[in-house]
C-alpha positions in Angstrom: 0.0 0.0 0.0 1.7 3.0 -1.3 2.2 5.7 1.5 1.0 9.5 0.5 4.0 11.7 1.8 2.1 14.7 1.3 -0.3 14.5 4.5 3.0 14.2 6.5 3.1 17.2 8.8 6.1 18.6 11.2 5.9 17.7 14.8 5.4 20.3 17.1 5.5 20.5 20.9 2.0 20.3 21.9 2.4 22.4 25.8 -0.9 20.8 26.9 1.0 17.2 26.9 4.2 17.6 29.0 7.1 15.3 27.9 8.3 13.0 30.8 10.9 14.5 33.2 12.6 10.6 33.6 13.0 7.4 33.1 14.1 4.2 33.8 14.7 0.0 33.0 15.9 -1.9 35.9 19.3 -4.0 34.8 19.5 -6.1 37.8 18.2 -6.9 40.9 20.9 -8.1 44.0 20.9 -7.8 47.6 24.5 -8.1 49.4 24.1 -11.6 52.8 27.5 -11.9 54.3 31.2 -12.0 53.0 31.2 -12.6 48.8 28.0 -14.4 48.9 25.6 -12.0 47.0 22.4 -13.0 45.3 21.5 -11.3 41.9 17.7 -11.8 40.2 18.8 -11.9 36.3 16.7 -10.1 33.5 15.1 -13.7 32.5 14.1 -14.2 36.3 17.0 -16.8 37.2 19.0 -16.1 40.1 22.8 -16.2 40.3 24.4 -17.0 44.0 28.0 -16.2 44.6 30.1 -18.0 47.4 27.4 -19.0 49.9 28.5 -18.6 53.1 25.8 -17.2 55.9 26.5 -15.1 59.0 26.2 -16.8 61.9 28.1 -19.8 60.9 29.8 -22.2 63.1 33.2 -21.5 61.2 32.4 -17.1 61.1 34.7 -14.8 62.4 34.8 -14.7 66.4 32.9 -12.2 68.1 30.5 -11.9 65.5 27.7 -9.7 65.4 25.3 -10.2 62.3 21.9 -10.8 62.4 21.3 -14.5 61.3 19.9 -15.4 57.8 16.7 -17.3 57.4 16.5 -20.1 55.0 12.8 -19.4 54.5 13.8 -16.6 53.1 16.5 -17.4 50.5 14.4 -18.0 47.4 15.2 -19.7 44.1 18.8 -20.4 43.2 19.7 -21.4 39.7 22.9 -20.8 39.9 26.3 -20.5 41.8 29.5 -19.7 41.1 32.7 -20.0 43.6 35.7 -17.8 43.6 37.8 -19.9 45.5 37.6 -22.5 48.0 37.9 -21.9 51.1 35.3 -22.5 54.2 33.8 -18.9 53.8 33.4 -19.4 50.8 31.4 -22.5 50.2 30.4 -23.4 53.7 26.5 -23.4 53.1 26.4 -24.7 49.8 24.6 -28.0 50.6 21.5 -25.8 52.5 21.0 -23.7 49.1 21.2 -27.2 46.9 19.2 -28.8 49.0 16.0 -27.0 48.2 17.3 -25.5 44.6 19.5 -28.1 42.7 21.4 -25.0 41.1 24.0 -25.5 38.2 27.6 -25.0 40.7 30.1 -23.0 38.6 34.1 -23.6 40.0 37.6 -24.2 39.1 37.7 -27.8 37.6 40.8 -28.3 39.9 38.7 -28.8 43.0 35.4 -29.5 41.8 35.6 -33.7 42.8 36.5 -32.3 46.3 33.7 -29.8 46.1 31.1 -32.4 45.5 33.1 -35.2 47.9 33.2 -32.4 51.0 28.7 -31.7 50.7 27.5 -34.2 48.8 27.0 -32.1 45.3 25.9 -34.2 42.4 28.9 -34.2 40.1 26.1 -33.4 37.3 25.1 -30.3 39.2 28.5 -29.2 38.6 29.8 -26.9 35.7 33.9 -27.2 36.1 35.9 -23.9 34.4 38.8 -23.0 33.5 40.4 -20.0 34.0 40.5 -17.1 31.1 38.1 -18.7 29.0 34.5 -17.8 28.3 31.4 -19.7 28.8 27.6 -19.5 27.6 24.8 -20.1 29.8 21.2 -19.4 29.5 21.1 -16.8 31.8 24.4 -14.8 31.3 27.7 -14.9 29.2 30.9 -16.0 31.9 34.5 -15.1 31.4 36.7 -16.5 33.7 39.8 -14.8 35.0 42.6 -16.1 36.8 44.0 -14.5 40.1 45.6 -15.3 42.9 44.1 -15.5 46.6 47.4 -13.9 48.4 50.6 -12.6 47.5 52.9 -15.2 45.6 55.6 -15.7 47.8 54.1 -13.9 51.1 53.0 -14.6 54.0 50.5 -16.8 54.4 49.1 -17.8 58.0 45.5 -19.8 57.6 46.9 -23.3 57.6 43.8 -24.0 55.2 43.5 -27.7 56.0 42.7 -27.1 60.0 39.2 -26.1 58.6 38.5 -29.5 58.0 34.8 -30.5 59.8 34.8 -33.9 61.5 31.8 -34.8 60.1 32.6 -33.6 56.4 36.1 -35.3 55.9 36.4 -34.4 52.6 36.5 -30.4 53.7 40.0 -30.2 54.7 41.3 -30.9 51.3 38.7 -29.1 50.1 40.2 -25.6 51.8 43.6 -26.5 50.8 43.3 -25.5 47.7 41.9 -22.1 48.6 45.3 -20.5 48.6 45.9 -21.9 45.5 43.1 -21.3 43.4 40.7 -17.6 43.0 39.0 -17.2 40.2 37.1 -13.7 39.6 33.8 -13.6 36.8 32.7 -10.8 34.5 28.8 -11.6 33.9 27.3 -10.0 30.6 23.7 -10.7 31.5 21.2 -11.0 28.5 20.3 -7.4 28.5 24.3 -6.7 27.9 24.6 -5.3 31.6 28.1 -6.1 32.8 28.9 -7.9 36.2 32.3 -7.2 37.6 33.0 -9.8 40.4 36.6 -9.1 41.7 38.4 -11.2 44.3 42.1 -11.6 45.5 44.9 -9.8 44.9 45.7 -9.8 41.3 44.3 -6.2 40.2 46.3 -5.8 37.5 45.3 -9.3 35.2 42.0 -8.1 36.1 41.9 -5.0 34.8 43.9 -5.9 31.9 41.3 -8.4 31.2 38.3 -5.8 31.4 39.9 -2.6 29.9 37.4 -3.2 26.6 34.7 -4.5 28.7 34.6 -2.4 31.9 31.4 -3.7 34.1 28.5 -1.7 34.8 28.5 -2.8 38.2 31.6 -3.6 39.8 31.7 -6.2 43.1 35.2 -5.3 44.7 36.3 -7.2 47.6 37.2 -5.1 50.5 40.8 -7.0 51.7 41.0 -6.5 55.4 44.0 -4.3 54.9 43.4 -2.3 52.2 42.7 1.7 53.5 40.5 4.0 51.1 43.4 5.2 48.8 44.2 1.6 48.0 40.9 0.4 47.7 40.0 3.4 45.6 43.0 2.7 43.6 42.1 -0.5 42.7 38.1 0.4 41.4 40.0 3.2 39.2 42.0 0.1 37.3 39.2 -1.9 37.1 36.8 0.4 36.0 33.0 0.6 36.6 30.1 2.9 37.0 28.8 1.5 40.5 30.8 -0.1 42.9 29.9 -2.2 46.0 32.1 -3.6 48.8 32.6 -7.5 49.4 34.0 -9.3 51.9 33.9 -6.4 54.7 32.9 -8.5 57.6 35.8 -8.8 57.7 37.3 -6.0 59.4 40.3 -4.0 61.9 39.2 -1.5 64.4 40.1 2.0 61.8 37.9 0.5 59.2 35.0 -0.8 60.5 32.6 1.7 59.5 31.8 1.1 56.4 29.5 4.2 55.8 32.8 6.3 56.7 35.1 4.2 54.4 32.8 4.5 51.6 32.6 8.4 52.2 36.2 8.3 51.6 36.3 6.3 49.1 33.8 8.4 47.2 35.7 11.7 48.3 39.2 10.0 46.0 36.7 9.3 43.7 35.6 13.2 43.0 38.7 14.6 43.9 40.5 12.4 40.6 37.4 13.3 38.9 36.2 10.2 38.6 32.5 9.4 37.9 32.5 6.2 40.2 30.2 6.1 42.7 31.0 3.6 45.7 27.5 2.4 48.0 27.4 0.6 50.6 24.2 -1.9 50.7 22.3 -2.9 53.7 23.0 -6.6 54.5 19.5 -9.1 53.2 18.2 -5.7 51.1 17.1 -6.1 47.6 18.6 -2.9 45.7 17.6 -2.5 41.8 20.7 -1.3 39.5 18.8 0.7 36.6 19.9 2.7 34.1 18.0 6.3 33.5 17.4 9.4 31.7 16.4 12.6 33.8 15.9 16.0 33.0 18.9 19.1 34.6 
């Protein structure tokens, strides 16, 4: 049907209908539990788990103060990934299988242990290698390799006394945490970018991601690092938003993590650098979005 240009007329602003002031898609929902172990609600309604591990423990830090986390109110897992072996970093895996069977995502160097230590279905696990890439339904995973600690430093968690009595297979299991720490960048289906950094090895990271810098960046928080450092590090990696992991872990002078994240935030303006640091509320659901507003 042949189209008759000549009734086309110019647009004009019609006052009387106000054009919108903003807008906005959500790109992700997550909510922050305790140490790396963050669960994300993906754009086709699968959930991603990272290193479960709960507060309140039996293996937690001493002295510990977090409010306990309810099973009834985990949800659906459909996946898991693991950056690295050790107890706080896989200790609650069998309570989220048992109710989810999710697909578990880790090195293929200790995945036998993995499943030997709680009982995993070797056909529930997905074994990776580092710095290759992998599709899944949900999201597109590149592996990067890094390193848990210094090479050649100090070194003082003598994995293996981890081991649990009843769970033989746990000791070797955290041996190989030292050894093995493997950090994810997850382009979900909507081509938001997931930045899940771990350990120590900055500088493979951000070598890895300088064409592909994530959306939203997950840094880990080591215990050490002070705000210059840990600033330091986001500006190599890159990122628009960046959220803390593993701060429960924590010394005296940097404890409060609404004050670290002010100062982090304060090196971020003063370099004039758009990154914004935020500090989520432990069991919150938070939305990451990307909008259009009017000055």
């Amino acid at each position: 049907m042949a189209t008759d240009l000549s009734t086309i007329q110019a647009l004009n602003d019609n006052p009387a209908t106000p054009f919108q002031e903003r807008a906005s898609s959500t790109s992700v929902r997550f909510r922050w539990i305790h140490a790396q172990c963050f669960q994300f609600e993906l754009p086709d309604g699968n959930v991603l788990m990272t290193d479960p591990f709960f507060p309140q423990n039996p293996k937690a830090w001493k002295n510990e103060m977090t409010p306990s986390f309810e099973l009834d109110d985990l949800g659906r897992v459909d996946y898991i990934t693991i950056n690295h072996s050790h107890f706080d970093h896989t200790s609650n895996l069998p309570e989220v299988f048992e109710n989810n069977n999710p697909i578990v995502i880790c090195d293929r160097m200790f995945a036998r242990e993995l499943s030997a230590a709680y009982g995993i279905p070797e056909y529930n696990i997905f074994p990776i290698v580092p710095d290759m890439q992998y599709q899944f339904d949900s999201f597109l995973l590149d592996t990067i390799h890094g390193t848990h600690n210094d090479l050649g430093g100090a070194c003082d968690l003598n994995c293996s006394r981890f081991a649990d009595p009843e769970r033989p297979m746990t000791g070797p299991l955290n041996s190989y945490g030292c050894l093995f720490n493997t950090s994810f960048l997850f382009t979900l289906t909507n081509g938001f970018r997931i930045g899940f950094g771990a350990g120590v090895d900055v500088k493979t990271m951000a070598e890895r991601w300088k064409s592909t810098r994530p959306n939203l960046l997950l840094r880990q928080r080591l215990v050490y690092a002070k705000p210059e450092e840990y600033a330091e590090d986001c500006e190599k990696l890159g990122g628009q938003m960046v959220v803390p992991m593993h701060h429960d872990a924590a010394f005296e002078w940097n404890a409060d993590m609404n004050a670290y994240t002010d100062a982090v935030n304060k090196i971020f303006r003063n370099n004039q650098n758009r990154m914004t640091m935020f500090n989520p509320k432990r069991f919150k659901w938070y939305n990451a979005f990307v909008g259009l507003a009017e000055e």
